[in-house]
Residue frames relative to the residue before (quaternion, step in Angstrom):
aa qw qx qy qz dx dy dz
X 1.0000 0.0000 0.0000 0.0000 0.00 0.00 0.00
X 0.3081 -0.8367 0.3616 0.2725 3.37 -0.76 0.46
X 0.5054 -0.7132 0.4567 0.1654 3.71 -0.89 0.59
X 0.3110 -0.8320 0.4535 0.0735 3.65 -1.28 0.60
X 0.1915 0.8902 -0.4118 -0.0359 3.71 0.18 0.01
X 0.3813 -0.6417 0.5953 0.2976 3.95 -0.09 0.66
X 0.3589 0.7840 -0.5025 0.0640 4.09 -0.75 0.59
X 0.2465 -0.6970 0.6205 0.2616 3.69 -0.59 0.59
X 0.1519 -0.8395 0.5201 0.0412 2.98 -1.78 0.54
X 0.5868 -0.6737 0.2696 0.3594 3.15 -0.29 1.82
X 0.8835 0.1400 -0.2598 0.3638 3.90 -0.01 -0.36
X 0.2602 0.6979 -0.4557 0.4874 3.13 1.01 1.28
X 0.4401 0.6733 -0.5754 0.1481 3.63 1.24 -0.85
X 0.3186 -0.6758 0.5293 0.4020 3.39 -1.17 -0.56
X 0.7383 -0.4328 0.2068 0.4742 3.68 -1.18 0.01
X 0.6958 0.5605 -0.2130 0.3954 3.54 1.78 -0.57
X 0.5215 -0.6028 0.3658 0.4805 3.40 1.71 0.01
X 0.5498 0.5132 -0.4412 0.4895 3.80 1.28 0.30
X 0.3352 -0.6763 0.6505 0.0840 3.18 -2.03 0.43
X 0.3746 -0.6875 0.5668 0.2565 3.41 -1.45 1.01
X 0.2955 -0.8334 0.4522 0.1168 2.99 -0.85 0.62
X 0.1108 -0.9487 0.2961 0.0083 3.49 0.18 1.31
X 0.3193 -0.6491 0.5929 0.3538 4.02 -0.42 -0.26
X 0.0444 -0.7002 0.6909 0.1745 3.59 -0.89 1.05
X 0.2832 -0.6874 0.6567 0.1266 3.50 -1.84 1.02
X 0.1517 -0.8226 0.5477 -0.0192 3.06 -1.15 1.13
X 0.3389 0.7076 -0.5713 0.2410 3.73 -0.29 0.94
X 0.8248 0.0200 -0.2082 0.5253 3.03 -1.50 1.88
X 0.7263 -0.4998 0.3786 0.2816 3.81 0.43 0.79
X 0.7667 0.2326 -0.2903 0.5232 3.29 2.02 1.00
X 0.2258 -0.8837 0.4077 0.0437 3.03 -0.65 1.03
X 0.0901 -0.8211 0.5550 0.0982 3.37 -1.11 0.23
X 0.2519 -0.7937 0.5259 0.1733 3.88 -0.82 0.47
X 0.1580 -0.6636 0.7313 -0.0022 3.10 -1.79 1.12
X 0.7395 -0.5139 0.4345 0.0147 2.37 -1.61 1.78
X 0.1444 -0.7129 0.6860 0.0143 3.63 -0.69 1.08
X 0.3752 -0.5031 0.7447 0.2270 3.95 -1.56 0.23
X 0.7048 0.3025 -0.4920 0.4120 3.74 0.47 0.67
X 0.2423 -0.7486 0.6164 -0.0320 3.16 -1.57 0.98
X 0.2889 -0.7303 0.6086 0.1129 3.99 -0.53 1.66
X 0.3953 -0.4827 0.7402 0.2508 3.33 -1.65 0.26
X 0.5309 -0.5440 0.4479 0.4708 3.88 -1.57 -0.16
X 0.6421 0.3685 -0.4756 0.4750 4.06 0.76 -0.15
X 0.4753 0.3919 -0.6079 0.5011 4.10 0.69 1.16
X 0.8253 0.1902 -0.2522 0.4681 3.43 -0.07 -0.16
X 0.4816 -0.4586 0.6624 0.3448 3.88 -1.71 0.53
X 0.7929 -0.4024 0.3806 0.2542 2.30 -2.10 0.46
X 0.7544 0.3561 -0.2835 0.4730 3.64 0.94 -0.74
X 0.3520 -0.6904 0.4030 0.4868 3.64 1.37 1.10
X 0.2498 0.5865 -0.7304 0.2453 3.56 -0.80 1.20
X 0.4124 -0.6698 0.4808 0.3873 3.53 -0.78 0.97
X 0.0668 -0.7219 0.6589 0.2008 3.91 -1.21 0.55
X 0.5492 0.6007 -0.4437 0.3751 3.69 0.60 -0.30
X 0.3653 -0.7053 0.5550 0.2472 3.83 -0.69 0.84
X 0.5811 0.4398 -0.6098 0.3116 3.59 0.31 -0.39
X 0.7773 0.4021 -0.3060 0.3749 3.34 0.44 -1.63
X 0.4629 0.6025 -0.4706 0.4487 3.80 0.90 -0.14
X 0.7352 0.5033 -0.1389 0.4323 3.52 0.71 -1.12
X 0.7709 0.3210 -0.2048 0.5106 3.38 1.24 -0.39
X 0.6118 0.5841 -0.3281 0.4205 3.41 1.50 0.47
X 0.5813 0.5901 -0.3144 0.4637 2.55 1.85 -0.70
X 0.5515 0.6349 -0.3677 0.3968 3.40 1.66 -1.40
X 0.4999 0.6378 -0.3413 0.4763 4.00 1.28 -1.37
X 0.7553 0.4994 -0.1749 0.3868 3.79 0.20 -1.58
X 0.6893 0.4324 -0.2967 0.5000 3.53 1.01 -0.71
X 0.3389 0.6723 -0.4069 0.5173 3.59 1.31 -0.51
X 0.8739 0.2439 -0.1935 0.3732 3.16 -0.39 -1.82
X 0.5942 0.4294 -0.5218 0.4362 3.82 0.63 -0.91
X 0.4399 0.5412 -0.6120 0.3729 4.16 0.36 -1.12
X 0.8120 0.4060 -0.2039 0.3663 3.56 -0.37 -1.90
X 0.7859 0.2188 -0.3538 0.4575 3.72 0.59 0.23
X 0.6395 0.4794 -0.5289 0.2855 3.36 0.99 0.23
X 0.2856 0.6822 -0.4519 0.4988 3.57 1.94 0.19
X 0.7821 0.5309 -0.1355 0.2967 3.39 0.42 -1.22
X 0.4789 0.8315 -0.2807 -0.0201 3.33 1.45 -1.17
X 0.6000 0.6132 -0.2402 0.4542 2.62 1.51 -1.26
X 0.6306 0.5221 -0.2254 0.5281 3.90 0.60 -0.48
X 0.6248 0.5534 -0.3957 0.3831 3.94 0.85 -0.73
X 0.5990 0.7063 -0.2862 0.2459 3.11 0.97 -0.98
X 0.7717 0.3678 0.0889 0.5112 3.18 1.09 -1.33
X 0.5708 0.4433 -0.3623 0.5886 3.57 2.14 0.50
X 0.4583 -0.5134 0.7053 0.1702 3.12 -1.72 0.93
X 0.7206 -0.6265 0.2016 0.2183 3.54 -1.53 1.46
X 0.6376 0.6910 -0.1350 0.3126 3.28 1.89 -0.07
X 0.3564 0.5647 -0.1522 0.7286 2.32 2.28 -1.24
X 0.6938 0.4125 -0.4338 0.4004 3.94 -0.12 -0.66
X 0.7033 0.5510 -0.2382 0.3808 3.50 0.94 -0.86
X 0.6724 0.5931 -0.1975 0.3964 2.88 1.12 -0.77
X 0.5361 0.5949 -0.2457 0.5463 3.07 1.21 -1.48
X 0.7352 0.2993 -0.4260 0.4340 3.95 -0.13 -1.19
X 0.8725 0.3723 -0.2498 0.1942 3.41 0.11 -0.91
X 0.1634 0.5706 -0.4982 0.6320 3.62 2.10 0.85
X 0.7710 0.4480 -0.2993 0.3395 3.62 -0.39 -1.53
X 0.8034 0.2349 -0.2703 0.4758 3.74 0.91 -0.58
X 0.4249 0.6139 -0.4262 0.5107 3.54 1.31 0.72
X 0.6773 0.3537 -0.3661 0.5312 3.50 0.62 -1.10
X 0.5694 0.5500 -0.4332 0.4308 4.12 1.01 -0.97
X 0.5560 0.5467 -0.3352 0.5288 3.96 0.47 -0.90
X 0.7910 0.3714 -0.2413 0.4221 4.03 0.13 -1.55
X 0.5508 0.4109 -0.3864 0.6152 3.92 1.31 -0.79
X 0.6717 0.2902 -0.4836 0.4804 3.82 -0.77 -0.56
X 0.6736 0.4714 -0.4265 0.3770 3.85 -0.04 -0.71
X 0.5440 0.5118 -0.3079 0.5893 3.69 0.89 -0.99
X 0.8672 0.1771 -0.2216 0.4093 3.70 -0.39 -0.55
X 0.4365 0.5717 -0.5161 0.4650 3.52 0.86 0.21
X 0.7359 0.5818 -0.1704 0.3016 3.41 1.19 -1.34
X 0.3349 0.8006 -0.0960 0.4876 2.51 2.08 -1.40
X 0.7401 0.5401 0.0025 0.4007 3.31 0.02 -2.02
X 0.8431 0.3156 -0.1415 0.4118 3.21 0.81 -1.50
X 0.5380 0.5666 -0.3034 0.5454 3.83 1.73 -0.78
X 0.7610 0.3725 -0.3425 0.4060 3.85 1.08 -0.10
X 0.5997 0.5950 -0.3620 0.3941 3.18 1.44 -0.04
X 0.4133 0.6037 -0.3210 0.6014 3.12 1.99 -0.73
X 0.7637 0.4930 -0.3234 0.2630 3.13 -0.04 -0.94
X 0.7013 0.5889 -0.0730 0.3950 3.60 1.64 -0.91
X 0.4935 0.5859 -0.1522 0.6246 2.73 2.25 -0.64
């Protein structure tokens, strides 16, 4: 099954003293990281780059539940993928989830126009 872990990573810093903040995936004893839109300063994270700030603690976890949600749908299929296929799979699954809510939002809106 595969695993999640919110982690910064020391030579990643950037040129501003900030860190990306990333989700490592783990499945079968490899792993691979995805790329968060949040970024820590060095008083978010300890010295052993562990995140200490709750927001971003709180919103990785929010990231992490996402992904386990989308593979525990999946389980039955993890077994038999290699860590790429795992990657892949979550991030299709939250593209097509992004393109369906966008579609019916749209949906939604062209009939309210329409009623008006």
């Amino acid at each position: 099954m595969a695993s999640f872990k919110a982690v910064v990573l020391k030579h990643q810093m950037r040129g501003d003293a900030t860190f990306g903040i990333k989700i490592r995936l783990t499945h079968n004893r490899w792993s691979r990281y995805i790329n968060t839109d949040l970024v820590a300063t060095k008083s978010d994270i300890t010295k052993s780059l562990k995140l200490k700030n709750h927001f971003f603690i709180d919103e990785t976890e929010n990231i992490i539940k996402k992904y386990r949600d989308i593979c525990n749908k999946n389980a039955f299929l993890l077994k038999g993928m290699e860590i790429g296929q795992v990657l892949d799979l979550i991030t299709k699954y939250l593209i097509f989830t992004f393109v369906l809510y966008f579609l019916l939002s749209l949906h939604l809106l062209l009939c309210h126009l329409t009623l008006t």
